[in-house]
C-alpha positions in Angstrom: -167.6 52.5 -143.6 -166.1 52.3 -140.1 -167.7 53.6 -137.4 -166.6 53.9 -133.5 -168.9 54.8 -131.0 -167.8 56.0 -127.5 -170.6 56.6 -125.2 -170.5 57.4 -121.8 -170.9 54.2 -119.5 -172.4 55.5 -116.6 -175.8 54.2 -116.8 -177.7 53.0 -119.8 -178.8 56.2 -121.1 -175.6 57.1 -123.6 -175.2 54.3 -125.4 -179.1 53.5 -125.1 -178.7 56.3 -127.7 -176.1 55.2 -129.6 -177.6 51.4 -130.0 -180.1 52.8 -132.8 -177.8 54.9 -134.9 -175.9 51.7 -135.0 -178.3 49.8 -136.2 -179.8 52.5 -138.4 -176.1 53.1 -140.2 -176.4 49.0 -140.5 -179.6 49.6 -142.0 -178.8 51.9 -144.7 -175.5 49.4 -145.3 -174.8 46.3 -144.1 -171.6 46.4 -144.7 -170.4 49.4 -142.1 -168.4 47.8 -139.8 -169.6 49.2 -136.3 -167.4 49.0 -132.9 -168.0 50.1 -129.6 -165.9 51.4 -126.4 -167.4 52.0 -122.8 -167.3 51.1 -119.3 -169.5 50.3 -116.4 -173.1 49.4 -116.8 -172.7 49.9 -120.8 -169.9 47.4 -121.7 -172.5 44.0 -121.4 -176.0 46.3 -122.5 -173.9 46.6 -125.2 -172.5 42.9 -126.1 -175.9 41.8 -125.6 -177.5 43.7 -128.0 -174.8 42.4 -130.4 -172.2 44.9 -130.6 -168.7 44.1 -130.5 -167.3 46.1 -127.2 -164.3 46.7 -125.4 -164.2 48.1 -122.0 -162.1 51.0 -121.4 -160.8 52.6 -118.5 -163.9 53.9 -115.7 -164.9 57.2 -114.8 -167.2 57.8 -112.3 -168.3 59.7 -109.6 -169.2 58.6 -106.0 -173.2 58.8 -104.3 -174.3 58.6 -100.7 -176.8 55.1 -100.3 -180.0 57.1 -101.1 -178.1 57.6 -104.6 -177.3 61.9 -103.9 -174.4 62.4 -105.9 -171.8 62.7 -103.1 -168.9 65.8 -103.6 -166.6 65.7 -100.8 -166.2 61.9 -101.6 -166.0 62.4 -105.4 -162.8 65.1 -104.6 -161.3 62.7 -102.6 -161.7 59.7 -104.1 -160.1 58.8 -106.6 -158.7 62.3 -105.7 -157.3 64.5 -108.3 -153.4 62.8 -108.8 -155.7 59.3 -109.4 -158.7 60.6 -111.5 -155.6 62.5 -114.2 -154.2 59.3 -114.1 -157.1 57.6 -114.6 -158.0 60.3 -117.6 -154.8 59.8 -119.2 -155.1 56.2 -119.2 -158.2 56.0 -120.8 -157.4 58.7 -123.4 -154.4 56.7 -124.5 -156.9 53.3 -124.3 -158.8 55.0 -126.9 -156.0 56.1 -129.1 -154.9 52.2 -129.0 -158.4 51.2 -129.7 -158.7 53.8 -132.8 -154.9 52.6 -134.1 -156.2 49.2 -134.3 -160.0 49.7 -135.8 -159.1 52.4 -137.8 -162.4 53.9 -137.8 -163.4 56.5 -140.8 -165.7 58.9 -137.5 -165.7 58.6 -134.1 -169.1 59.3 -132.3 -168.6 59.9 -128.5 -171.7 60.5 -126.3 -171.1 63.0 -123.5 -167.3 61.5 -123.4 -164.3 64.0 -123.8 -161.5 61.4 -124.1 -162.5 59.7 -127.7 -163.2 63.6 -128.9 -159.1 64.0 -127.5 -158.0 60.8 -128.7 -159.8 61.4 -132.1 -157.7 64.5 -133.0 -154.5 62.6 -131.1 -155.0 60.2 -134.6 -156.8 62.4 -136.9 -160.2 61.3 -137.4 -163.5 63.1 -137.9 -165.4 62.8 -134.5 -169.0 63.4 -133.8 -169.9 64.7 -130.3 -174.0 64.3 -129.1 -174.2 65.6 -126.0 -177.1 66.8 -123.9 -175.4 68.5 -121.1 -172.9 71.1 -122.3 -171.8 72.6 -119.0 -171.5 69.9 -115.9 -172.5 71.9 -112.8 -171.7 71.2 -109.8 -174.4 70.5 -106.9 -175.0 73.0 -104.4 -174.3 72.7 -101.5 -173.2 75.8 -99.1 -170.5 74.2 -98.1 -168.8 73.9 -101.8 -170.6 76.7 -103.1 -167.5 78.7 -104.2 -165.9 75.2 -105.2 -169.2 74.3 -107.4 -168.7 77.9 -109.4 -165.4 78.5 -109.5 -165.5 74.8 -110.9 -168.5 75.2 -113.5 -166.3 78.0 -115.1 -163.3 75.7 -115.5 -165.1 73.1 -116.8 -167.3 75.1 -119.0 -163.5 76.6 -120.5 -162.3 73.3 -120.7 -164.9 70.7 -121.9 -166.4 73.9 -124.1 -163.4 73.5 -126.2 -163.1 69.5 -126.0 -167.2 69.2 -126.7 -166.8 71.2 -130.4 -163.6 70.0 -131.2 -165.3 67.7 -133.7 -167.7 68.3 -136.7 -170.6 68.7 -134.9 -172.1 68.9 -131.3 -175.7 67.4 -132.0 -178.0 68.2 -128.6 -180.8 65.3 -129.2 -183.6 67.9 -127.9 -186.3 69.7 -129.0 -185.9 73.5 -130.1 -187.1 76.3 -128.4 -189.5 76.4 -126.2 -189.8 72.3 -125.5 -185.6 72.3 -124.9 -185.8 70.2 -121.6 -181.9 70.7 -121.4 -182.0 73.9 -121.3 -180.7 74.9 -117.8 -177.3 72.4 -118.7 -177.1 74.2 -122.3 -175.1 77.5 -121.5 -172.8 77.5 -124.4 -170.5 80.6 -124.7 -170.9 82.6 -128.7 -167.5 81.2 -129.5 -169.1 77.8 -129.5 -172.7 78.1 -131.0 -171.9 77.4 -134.7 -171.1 74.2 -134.4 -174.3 73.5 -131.9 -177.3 71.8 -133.1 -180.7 71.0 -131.6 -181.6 67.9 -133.6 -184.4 66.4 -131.9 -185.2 63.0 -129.6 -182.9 59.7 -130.9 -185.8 57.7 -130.3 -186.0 53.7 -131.5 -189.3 53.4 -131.8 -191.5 55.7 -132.7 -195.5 55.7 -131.0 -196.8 55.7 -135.0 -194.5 52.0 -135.4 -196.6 50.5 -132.7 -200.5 49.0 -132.6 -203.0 51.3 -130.9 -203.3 51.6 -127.0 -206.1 49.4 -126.8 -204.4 46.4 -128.5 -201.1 46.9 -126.8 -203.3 46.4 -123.6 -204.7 43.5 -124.9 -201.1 42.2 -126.2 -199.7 42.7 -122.5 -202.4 41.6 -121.0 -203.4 44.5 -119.0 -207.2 45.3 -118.5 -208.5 48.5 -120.7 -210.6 49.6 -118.0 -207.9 50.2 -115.1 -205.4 53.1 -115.2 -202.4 51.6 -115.9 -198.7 53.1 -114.0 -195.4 52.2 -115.9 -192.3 52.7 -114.0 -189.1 52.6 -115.9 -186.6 52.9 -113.3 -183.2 53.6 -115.2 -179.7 55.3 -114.2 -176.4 54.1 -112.5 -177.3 51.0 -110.3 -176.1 53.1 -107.0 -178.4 56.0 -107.5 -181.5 53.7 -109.0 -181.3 50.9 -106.2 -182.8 53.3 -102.9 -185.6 54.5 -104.8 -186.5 50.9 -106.4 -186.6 49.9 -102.7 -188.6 52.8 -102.3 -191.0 52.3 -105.0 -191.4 48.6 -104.2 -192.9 49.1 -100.6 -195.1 52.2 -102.3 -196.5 50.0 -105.0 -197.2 47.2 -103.4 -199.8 48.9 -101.2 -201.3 51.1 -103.7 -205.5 49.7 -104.3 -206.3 47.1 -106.5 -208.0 49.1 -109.4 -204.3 50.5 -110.2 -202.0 47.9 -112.7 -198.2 48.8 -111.7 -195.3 47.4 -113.9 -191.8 48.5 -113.0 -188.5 47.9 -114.7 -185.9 47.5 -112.5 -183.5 48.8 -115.5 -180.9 45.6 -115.5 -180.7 44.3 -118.5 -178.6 41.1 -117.5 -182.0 39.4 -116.8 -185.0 39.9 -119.3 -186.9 37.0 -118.5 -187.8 36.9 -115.0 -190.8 38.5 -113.7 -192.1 39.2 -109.7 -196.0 40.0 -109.4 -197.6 40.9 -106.4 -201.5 41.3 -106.7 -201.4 44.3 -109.4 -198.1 45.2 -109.1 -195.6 43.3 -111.4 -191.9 43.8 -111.6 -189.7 42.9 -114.2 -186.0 43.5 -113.3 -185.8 44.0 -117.6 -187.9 45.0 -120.4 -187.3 44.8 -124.0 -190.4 45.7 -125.6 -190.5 49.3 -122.9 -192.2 51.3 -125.5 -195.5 49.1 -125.6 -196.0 49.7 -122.1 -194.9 53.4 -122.5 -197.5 53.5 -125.2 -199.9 51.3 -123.3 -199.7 53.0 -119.3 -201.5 56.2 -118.4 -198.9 58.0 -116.3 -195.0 57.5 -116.3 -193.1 57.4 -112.5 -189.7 57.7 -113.1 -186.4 59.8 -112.1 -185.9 63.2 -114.2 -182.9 61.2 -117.0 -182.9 63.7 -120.1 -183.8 60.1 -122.5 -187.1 59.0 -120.4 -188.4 63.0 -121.0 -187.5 63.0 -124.2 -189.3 59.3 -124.5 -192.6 60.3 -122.3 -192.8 63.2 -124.2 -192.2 61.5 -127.4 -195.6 59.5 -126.1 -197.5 61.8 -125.0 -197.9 60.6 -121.3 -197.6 62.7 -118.6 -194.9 62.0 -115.7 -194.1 62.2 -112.0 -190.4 62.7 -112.3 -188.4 61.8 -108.7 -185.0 63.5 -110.3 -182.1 61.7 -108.3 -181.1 64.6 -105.1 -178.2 66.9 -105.9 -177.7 65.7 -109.3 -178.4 69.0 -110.9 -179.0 68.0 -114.8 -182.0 66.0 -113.4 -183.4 68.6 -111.6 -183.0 71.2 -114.0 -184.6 68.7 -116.0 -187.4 67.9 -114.1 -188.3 71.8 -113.4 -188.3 72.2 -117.4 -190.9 69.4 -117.8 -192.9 70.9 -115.1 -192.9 74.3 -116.5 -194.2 73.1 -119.7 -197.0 71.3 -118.0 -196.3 67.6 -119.1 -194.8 66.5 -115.6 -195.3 66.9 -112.0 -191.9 66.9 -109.2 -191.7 64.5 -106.3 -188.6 65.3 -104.0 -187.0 62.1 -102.9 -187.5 63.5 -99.1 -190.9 63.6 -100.0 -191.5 60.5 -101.4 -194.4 58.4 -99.9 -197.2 56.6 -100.5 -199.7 58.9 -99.5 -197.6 61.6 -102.0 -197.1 59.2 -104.8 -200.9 58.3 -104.8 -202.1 61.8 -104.5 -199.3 63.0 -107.8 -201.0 60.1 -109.2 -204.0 60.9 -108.8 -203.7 64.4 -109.7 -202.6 63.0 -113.1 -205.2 61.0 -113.7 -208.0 63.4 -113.0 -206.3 66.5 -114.3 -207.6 67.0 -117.8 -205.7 69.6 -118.2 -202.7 67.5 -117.7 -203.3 65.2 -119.8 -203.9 67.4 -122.8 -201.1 69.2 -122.1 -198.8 66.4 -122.7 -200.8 64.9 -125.7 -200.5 68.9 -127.4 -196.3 68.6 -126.5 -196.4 65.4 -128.2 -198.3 67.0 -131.5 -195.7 69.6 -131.5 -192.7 68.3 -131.2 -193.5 64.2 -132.9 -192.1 65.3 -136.4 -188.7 65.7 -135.5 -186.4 62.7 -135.8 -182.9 62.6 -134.4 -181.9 59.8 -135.0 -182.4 60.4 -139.1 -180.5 63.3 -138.9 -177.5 61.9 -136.7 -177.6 58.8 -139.1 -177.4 61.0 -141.9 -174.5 63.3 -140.8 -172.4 60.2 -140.2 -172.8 59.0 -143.5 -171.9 62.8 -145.0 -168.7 63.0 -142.6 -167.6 59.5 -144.0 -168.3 60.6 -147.8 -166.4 63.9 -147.3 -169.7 65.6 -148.1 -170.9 68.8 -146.7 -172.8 68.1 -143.4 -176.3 69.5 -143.3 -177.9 69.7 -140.4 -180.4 72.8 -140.4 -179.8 75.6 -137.6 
């Protein structure tokens, strides 16, 4: 068996997700032959996690230095002549790639160009997706522009999104769908649309209890303990790292503070400063995830699904005018497993207060912990794993409704 995967390459998010299907297909058979193609921040997470990768053509969009997603500068460069160019270019890229590996599916994650360049050559493709429409951000300036443009894009990519076997949403159903507000889908399209669940790689039951991953990580059992897995395109991430970093560092002693810096060329080195300790990498991020007390992080659709996964509530700092994180962010809070900082907002005398909210909220706390009861049985990755191997055997793909 033959597999491609395709994930998007902005940020490490989409092919964060792919990485454990991988290795679960390699898992069930060690001899599927698994490839990768990507760009940007993906192409070396990718290599140095073993997979063989080759780096296609970028696309992107631009972001002001605070990391707000930036429209007038995304229109105009590369400008629409450039960024059709730059589409066509990678579409034939992945038609090239596909000619030469041969693969027996194609799994793209929230990419439209391998799902094109899949039916260019005739093979199955498998699209996992957790943000059907892309809208636009507001602004009154563009706010003709953004709608006039979600309706084109929801025509366009609506028909490029299920021209494969399956769309497979990695979400929880109804009413825990954090993705909701990015999930308009038009009747035409809903067959082929499935809600399977978090692709999580490893699940809280895998790990030791709380109290000896504290122990392992040596972090004291008496002192609430803040993890801050920083993650998303370097440009958005960097401003609020800087942000965080001067925040932290003055926040009281009683508090233990570890921060990712989300850069996974360096996983060894380590910066501590009193009880704040910053690693720019770390592999082992669910044992702190299972080991913290409260999650700071911005509003990416994987660290939801992960904190809720775990049961932790979360101050969620979505990234400004991206509007999948906020919509995001608004759906945690409105199930009561997350607070909202704006990024305007963000200080140290409003971090510590959402902090401590958290920490003496009961209510809070229990909410989260009675998400993570509801929604802990259901397994995406299984059930992506599985459909692979039924496209590949020309078996009927069942994936329940």
């Amino acid at each position: 068996m033959r597999v491609q995967f395709t994930p998007s390459g902005v940020g490490l998010g989409h092919a964060g997700r792919c990485i454990p299907i991988a290795r679960g297909l390699k898992e069930r058979n060690k001899k599927t032959e698994v490839f990768f193609s990507t760009y940007l921040d993906a192409v070396n997470y990718v290599r140095q996690e073993g997979f063989p990768t080759v780096e296609v053509p970028s696309m992107d969009f631009q972001v002001k230095s605070d990391g707000t997603v930036d429209l007038r500068r995304t229109a105009i460069n590369p400008g629409p002549f450039v960024a059709s160019f730059n589409l066509l270019e990678q579409i034939g890229k992945e038609v090239e790639i596909m000619g030469t590996f041969k693969p027996d599916v194609v799994v793209s994650d929230s990419r439209a160009t391998p799902l094109i360049a899949a039916k260019i050559v005739n093979t199955p493709a498998i699209c996992i997706l957790n943000q059907f429409q892309v809208i636009i951000p507001r602004r009154t300036h563009y706010l003709r522009l953004a709608k006039f443009a979600d309706t084109i894009t929801l025509a366009i990519l609506g028909k490029i999104w299920t021209s494969g076997v399956k769309v497979m949403i990695p979400d929880f159903p109804p009413p825990y769908t954090i993705s909701t507000g990015n999930l308009r889908t038009p009747k035409a399209y809903k067959k082929k649309i499935n809600l399977i669940g978090p692709i999580l790689p490893v699940r809280p039951d895998a790990l030791p209890s709380k109290g000896k991953l504290r122990k392992k990580l040596g972090l004291h059992d008496e002192k609430p303990v803040i993890f801050a897995p920083i993650s998303g395109p370097l440009k958005e991430r960097a401003y609020l790292i800087s942000m965080l970093q001067q925040i932290f560092s003055m926040f009281p002693e009683h508090y233990q503070i570890i921060m990712s810096l989300g850069d996974p060329r360096d996983n060894s080195s380590s910066l501590q400063h009193g009880n704040f300790t910053t690693f720019r990498w770390i592999p082992n991020r669910f044992e702190y995830m299972k080991a913290c007390d409260v999650v700071v992080s911005r509003a990416g659709h994987g660290t939801i699904m992960q904190t809720m996964c775990y049961g932790k509530p979360t101050i969620l700092i979505p990234t400004p005018s991206h509007t999948e994180q906020i919509n995001n962010a608004r759906k945690a809070e409105d199930l009561g497993v997350a607070l909202i900082i704006k990024q305007d907002d963000l200080s140290k005398k409003m971090l510590f207060s959402r902090v401590k909210q958290v920490l003496e909220n009961k209510n809070l706390r229990e909410r989260a912990l009675e998400v993570r009861s509801e929604v802990s049985t259901m397994s995406g990755l299984e059930m992506v794993v599985e459909t692979i191997i039924d496209v590949v055997e020309g078996g009927e793909v069942h994936i329940p409704a």
